[in-house]
C-alpha angles and dihedrals in degrees: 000000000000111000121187133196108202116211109206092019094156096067124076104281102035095058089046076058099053085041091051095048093050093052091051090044091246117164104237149176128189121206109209122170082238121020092187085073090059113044090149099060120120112246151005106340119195133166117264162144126220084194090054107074096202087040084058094045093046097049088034100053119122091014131119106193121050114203112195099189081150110147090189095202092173099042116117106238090232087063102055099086089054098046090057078055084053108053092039091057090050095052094046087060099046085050104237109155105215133033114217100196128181116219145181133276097219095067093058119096124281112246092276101041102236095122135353113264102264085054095072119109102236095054120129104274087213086065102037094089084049094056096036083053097056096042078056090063088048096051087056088055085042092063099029112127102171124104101278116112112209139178121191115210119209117203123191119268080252102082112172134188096214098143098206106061110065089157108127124168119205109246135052118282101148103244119130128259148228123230087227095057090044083055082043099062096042100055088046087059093045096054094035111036101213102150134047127195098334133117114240133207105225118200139178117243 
């Protein structure tokens, strides 16, 4: 049976994960920096840090699925990079076979593919570090070439907490989605393994 260890499971979309997990009867564990500031939360909940490589072997063992849902608000922009090395080096040695990561929307292409969307010239200048940030993560996993299988979802900038729609389709149309879709589809991918290394567009239905 699938386990996952869910690495920022105290914001909105990992504890729709977890949710999502436990409904499901998922064996999960979710990795928070506290876990005092988040006694309701479903599962197993442990200390610790995706950016620390012992901290994420020590949270990811005995795991098979790794979850990152990690928004990293007070990371500095120049350490994200490191910090996807991090936390690769750490699962590999945990041993847990496939990374599910959330991105952002910003990094996907624009709608003719010239460039990816914070690359526009007319993009807020304020955002722009962020979303440089995130397309550097996905440069490591671009030229990873250890075990680790990983997919990288990539929801709309509209993001919504209605409880009841958990429909999601894979590529980018443009229509909002829920949080509980977005759980939805990873778990779908935890427990199915349809994709491998890729980045996916992720939109409501």
């Amino acid at each position: 049976m699938t386990s996952l260890v869910v690495f920022g499971a105290g914001g909105r979309a990992g504890r729709r994960i977890m949710a999502e997990a436990a409904r499901r009867g998922v064996d999960a564990t979710g990795v928070v920096r506290d876990p005092a500031k988040y006694p309701h939360l479903s599962g197993t909940i442990v200390a610790g840090d995706a950016t620390d490589a012992d901290s994420v072997v020590r949270a990811a063992d005995g795991h098979d699925v790794a979850v990152s849902a990690v928004y990293g608000a007070d990371l500095d922009p120049a350490q994200y990079a490191e910090a996807m090395k991090a936390l690769l080096q750490g699962l590999e040695r945990a041993g847990v076979g496939r990374l599910l990561m959330i991105g952002v929307a910003t990094t996907l292409p624009a709608e003719h593919g010239e460039h990816r969307l914070f690359e526009a010239p007319d993009f807020p200048a304020e955002w722009r570090p962020f979303s440089q940030a995130r397309a550097d993560e996905l440069t490591v996993l671009d030229a990873y070439t250890g075990p680790i299988d990983w997919v990288v979802f990539t929801p709309p900038m509209e993001l919504t907490d209605e409880e009841a729609d958990s429909r999601y389709k894979i590529g980018n149309s443009g229509n909002r989605l829920t949080y509980a879709a977005l759980a939805a589809a990873i778990l779908d991918e935890a427990t199915e393994k349809t994709h491998q290394r890729v980045q996916l567009a992720i939109s409501g239905i």
